[in-house]
Residue frames relative to the residue before (quaternion, step in Angstrom):
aa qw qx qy qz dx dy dz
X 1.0000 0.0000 0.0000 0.0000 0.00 0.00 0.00
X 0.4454 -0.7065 0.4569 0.3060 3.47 -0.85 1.22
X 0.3053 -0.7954 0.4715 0.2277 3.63 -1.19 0.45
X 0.4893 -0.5498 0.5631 0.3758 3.73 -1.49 0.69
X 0.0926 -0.4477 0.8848 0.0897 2.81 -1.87 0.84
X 0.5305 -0.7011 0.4487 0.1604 2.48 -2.19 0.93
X 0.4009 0.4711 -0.5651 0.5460 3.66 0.90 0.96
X 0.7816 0.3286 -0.2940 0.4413 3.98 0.73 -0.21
X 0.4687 0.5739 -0.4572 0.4919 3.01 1.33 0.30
X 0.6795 0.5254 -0.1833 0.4781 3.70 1.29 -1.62
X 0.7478 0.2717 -0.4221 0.4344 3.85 0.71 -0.09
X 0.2449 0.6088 -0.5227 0.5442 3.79 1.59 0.49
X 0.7390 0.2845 -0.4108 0.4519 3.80 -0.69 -1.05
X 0.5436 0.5941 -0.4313 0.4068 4.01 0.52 -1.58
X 0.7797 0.3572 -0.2801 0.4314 3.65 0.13 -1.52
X 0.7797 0.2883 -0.2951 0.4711 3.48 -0.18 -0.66
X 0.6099 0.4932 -0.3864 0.4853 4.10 0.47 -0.05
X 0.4963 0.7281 -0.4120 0.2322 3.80 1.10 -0.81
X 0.6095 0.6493 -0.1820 0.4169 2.90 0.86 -2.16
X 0.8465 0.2067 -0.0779 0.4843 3.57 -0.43 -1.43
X 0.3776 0.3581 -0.6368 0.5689 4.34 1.14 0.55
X 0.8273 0.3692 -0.3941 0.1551 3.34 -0.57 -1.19
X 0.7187 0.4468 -0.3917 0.3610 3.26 1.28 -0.49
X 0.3281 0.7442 -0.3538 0.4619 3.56 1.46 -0.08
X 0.7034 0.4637 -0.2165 0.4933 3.64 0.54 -1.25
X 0.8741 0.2535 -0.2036 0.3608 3.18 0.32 -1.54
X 0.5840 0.5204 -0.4277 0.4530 3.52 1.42 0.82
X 0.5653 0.6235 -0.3009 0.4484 3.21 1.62 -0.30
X 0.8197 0.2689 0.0305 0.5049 3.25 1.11 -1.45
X 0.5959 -0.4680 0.3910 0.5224 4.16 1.19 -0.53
X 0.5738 -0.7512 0.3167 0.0788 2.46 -1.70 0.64
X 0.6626 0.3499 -0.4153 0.5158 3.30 2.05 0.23
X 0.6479 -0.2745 0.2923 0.6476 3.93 -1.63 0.34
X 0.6235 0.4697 -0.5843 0.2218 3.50 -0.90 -1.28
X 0.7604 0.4718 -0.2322 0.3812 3.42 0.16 -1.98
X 0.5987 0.5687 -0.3291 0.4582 3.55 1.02 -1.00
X 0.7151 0.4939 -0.2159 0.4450 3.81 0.49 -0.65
X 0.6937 0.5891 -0.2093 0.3577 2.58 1.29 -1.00
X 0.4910 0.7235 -0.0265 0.4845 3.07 1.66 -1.61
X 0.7676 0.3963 -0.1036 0.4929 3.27 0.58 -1.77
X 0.5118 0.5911 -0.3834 0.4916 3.83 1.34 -0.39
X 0.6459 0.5838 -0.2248 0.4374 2.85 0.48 -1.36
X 0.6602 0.5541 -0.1814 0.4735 3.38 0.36 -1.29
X 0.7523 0.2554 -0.2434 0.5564 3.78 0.54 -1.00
X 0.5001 0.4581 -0.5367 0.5020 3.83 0.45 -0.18
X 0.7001 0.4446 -0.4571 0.3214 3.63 -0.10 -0.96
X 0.5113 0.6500 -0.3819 0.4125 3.91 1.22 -0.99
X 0.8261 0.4194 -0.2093 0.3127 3.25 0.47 -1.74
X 0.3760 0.7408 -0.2222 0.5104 3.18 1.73 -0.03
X 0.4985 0.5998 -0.1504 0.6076 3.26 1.24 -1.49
X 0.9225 0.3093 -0.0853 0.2147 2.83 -0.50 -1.42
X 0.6736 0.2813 -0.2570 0.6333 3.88 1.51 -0.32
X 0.2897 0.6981 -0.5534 0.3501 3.25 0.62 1.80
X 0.7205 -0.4874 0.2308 0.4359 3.35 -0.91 0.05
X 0.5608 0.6708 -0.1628 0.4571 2.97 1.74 -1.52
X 0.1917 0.6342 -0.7490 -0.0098 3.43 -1.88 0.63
X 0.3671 -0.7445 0.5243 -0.1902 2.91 -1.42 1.80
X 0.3249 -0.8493 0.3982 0.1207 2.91 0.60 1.95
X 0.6454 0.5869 -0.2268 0.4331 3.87 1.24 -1.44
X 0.9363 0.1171 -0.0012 0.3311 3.13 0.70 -1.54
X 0.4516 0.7223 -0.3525 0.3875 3.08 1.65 0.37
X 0.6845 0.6188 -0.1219 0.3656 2.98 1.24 -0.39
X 0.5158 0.6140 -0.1859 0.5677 2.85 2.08 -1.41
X 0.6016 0.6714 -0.2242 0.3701 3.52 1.33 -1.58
X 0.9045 0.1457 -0.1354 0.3773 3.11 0.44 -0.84
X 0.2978 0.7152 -0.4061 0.4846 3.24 1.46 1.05
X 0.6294 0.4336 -0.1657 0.6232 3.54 1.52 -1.40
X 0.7002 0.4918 -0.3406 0.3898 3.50 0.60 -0.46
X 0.6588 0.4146 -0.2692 0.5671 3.75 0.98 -1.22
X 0.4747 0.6055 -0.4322 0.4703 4.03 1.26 -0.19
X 0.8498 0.0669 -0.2525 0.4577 3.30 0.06 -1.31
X 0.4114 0.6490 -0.5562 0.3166 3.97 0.51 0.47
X 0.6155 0.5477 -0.3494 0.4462 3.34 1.33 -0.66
X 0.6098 0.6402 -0.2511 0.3941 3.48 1.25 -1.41
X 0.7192 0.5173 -0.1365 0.4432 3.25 0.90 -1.22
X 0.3699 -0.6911 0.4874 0.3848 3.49 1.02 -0.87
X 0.6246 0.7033 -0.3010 0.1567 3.61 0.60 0.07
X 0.6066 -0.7378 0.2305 0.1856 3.53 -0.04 1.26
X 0.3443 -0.8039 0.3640 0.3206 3.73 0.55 1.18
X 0.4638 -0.6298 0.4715 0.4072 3.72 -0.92 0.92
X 0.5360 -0.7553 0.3443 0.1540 3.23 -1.78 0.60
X 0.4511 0.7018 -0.4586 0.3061 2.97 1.80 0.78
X 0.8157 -0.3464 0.2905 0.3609 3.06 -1.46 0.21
X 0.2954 -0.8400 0.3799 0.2506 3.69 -0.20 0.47
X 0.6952 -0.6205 0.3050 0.1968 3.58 -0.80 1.25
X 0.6261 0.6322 -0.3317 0.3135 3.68 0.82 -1.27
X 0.7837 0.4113 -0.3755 0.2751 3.25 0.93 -0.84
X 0.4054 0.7273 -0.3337 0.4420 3.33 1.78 -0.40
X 0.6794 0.5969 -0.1935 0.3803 3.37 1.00 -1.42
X 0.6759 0.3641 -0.2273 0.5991 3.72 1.29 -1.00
X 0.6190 0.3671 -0.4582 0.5216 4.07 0.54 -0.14
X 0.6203 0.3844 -0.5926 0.3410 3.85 0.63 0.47
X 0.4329 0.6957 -0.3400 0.4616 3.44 1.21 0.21
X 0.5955 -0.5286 0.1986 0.5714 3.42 0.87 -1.10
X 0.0090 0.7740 -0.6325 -0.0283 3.93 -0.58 0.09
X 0.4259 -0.7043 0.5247 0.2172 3.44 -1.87 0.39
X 0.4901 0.6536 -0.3744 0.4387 3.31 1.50 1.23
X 0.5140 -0.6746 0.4082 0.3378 3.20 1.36 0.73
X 0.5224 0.5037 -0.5956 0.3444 3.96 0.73 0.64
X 0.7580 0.3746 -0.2469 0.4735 3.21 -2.19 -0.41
X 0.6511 -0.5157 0.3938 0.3937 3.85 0.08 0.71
X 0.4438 0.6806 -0.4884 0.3183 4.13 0.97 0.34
X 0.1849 0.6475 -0.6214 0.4006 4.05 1.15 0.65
X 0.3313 -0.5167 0.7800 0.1221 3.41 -1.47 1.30
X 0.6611 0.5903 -0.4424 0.1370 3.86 0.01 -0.59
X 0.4612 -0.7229 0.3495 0.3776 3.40 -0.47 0.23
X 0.3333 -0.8087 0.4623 0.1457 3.40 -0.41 0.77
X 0.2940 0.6672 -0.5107 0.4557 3.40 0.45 1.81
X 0.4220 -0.2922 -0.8084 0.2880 1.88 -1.77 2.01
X 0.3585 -0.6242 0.6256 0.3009 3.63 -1.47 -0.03
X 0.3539 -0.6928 0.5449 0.3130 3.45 -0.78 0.97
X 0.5899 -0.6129 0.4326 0.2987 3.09 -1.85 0.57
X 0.6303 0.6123 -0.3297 0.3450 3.41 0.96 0.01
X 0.5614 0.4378 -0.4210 0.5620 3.33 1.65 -0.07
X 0.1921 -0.9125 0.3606 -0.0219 3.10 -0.80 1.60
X 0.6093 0.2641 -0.3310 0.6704 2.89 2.33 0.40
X 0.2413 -0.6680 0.6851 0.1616 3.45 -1.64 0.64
X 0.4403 -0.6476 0.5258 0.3321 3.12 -1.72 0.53
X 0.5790 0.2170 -0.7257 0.3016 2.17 -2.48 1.14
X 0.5916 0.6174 -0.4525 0.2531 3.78 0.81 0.09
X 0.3264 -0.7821 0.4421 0.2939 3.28 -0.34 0.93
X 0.2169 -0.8426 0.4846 0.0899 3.56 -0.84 1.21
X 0.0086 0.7002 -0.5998 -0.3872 3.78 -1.37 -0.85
X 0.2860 -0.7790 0.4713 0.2988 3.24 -1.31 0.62
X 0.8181 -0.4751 0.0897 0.3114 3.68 -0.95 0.74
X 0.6191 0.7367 -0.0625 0.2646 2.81 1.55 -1.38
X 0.6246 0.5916 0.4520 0.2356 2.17 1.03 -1.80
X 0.3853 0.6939 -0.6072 0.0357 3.32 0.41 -2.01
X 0.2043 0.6271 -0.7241 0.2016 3.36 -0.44 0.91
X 0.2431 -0.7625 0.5600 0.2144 3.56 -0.74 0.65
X 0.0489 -0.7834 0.6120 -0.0972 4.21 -0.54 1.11
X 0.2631 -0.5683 0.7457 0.2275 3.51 -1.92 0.04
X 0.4755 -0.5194 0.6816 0.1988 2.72 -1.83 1.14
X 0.1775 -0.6094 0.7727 0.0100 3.70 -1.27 1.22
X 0.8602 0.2137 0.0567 0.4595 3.93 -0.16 -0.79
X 0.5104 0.6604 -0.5429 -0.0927 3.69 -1.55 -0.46
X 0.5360 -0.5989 0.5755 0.1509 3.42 -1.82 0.13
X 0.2851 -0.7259 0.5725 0.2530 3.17 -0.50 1.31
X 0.8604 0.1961 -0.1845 0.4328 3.75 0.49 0.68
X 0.6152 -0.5096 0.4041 0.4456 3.83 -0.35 0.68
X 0.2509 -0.7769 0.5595 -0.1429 3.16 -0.89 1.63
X 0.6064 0.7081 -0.3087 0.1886 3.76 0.50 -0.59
X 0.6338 -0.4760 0.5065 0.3394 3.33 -1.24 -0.62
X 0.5094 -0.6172 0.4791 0.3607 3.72 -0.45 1.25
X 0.8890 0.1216 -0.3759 0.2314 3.60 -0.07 -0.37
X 0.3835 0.5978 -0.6160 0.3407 3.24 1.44 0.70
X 0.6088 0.5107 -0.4021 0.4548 3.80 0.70 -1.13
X 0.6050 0.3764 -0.5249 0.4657 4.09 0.48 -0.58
X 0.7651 0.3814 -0.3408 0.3911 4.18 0.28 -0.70
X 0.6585 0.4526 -0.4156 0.4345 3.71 0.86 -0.02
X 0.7049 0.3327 -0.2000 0.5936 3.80 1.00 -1.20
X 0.5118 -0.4023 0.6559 0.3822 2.59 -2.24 0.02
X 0.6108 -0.2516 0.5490 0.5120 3.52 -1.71 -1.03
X 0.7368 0.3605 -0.4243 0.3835 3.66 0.00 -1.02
X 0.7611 0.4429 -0.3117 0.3568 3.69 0.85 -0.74
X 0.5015 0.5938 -0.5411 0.3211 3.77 0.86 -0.35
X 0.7006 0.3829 -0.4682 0.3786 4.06 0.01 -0.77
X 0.7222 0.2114 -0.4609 0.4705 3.94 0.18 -0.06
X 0.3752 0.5966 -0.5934 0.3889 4.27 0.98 0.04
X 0.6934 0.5781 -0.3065 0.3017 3.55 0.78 -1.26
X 0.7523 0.3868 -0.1382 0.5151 3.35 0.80 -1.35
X 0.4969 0.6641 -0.3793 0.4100 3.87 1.29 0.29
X 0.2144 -0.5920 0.6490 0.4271 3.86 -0.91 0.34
X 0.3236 -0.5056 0.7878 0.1380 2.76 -2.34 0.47
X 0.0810 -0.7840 0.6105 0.0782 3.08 -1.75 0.05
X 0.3386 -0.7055 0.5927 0.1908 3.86 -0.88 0.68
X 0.0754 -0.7181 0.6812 -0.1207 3.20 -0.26 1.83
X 0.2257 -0.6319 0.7347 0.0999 3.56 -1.31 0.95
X 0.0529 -0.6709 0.7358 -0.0747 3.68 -1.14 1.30
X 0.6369 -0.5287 0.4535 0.3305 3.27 -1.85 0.74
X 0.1531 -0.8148 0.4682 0.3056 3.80 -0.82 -0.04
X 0.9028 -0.2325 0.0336 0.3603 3.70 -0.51 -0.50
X 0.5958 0.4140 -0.1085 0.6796 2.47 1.79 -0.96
X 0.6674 -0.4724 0.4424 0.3684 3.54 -1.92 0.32
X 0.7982 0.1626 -0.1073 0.5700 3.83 0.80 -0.59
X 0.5133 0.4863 -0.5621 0.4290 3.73 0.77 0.74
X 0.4209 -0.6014 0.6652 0.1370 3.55 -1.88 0.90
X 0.0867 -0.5851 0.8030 0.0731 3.08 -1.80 0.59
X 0.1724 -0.7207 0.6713 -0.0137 3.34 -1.42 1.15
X 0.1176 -0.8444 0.5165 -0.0799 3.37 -0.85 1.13
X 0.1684 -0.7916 0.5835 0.0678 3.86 -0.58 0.68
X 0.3603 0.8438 -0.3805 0.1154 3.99 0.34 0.83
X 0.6506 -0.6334 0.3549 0.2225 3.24 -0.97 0.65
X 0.4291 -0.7684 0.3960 0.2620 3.59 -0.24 1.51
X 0.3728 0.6807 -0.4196 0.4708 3.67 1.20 1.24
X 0.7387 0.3008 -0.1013 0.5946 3.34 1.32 -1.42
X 0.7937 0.4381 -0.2884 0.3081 3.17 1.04 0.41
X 0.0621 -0.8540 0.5150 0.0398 4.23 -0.61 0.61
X 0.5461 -0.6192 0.4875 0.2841 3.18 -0.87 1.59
X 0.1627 -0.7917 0.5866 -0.0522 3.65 -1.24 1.14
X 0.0286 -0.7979 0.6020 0.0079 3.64 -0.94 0.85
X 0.1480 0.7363 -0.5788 0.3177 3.28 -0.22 1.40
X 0.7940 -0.2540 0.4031 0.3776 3.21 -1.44 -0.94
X 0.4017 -0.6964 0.4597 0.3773 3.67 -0.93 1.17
X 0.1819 -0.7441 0.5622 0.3117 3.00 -1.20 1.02
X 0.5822 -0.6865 0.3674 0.2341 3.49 -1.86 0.26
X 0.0458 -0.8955 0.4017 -0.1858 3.18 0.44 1.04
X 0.0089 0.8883 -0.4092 -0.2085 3.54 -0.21 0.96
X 0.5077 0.6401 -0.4613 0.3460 3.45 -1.52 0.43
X 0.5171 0.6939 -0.3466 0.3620 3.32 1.72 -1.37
X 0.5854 0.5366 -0.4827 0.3694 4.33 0.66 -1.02
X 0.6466 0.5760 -0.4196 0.2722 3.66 1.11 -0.60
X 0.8333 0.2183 -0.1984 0.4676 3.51 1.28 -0.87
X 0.5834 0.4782 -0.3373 0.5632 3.48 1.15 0.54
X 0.1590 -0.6336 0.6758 0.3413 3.72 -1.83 -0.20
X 0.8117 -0.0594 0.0443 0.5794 3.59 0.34 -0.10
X 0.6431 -0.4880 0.5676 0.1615 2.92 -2.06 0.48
X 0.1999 -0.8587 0.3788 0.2813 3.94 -0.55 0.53
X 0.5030 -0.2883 0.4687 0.6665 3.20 1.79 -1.14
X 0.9317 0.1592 -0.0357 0.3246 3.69 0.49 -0.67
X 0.6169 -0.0216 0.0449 0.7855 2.92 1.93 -0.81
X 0.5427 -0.6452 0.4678 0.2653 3.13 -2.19 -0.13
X 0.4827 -0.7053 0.4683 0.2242 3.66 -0.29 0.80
X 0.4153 -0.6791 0.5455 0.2623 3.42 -0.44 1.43
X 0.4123 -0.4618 0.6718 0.4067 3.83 -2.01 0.40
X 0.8086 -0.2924 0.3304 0.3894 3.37 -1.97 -0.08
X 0.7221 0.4818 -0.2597 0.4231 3.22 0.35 -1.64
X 0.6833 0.5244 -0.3167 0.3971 3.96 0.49 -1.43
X 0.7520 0.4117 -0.2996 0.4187 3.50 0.91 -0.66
X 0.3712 0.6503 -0.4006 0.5281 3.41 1.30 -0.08
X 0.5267 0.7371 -0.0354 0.4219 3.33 0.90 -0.82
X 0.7379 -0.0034 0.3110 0.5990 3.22 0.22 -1.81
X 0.5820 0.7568 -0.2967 0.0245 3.90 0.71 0.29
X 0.2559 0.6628 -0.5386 0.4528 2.67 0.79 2.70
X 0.5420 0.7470 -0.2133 0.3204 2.82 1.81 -0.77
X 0.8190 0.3863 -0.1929 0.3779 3.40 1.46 -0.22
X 0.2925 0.7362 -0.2829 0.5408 2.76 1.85 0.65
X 0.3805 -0.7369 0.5224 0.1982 3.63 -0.90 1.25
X 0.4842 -0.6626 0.5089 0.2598 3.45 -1.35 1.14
X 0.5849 -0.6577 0.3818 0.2820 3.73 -1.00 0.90
């Protein structure tokens, strides 16, 4: 039996997906090129938009950008020359560059200006999404060209001197994750209902009523963080 390579595997999906993109588009958007291009611009700008948010969407970020590099292909249109996102996207997950709150160090004394600690459940402003703090940085931590796609210029010198935090939120789905890196501006400690949120059994043992109780290791970590403010 002859084998797929994967460039014959990729103009298989192209061929059979063509038909029912193009006919998608040209009911979504009209019925001559112009409008189609148009349409379709439009359509990727909104993505890239998406995509130099705070947010990263283990479930559907992926799915996203599978349909997207599909119908760029369909369309003829030439991939922009910036630097591509994904890898940014998986160090908000975890990485051994000490961004996005991923410092093994232990984060002791704790300044008084970080005014949440993890396991507090939180919302951010935007949003109101309701999340747990897993992690943070008593100061912006990131990669230069996330901070060039999240700030402006006027905002990076106080972004710098700001904690951040790695809030895990639910995503679309019942077992997808959203990971989040945000500034302890857009966020406000919340007491409500536990939210459901998977992944959380890794950095917690249980739930008190008010917060989440750090595992062994995480507080080792963070081990002021469980200690009631005066």
């Amino acid at each position: 039996m002859p084998q797929l390579t994967r460039p014959a595997v990729l103009q298989l999906v192209l061929l059979l997906s063509a038909v029912p993109a193009q006919y998608l588009i040209s009911r979504w958007s009209g019925t001559t090129v112009t409008q189609r291009y148009h349409a379709s611009a439009r359509l990727f700008r909104i993505w890239k938009d998406l995509r130099t948010s705070y947010l990263n969407g283990t479930a559907w970020m992926d799915w996203g950008d599978q349909q997207m590099s599909s119908a760029k292909s369909l369309l003829g249109l030439e991939e922009d020359k910036l630097k591509d996102s994904r890898p940014i996207e998986t160090m908000l997950l975890d990485n051994d560059l000490e961004f996005f709150g991923a410092s093994k160090k232990v984060r002791s004394p704790r300044p008084p200006y970080v005014f949440l600690r993890v396991g507090d459940m939180v919302m951010e402003s935007k949003g109101h999404m309701v999340g747990v703090v897993v992690s943070w940085d008593s100061e912006l931590r990131a990669p230069q060209e996330w901070v060039d796609k999240v700030y402006s210029n006027s905002e990076v010198p106080k972004a710098e001197n700001t904690p951040h935090y790695k809030v895990l939120f639910s995503g679309p789905g019942s077992s997808s994750l959203l990971v989040a890196y945000l500034p302890q501006t857009q966020l406000m400690r919340f007491t409500g209902t536990r939210p459901e949120i998977p992944t959380l059994e890794n950095y917690f043992s249980h739930f008190d009523g008010q917060r989440f109780v750090m595992q062994p290791w995480l507080s080792e970590m963070f081990p002021e963080d469980e200690k009631e403010d005066k």
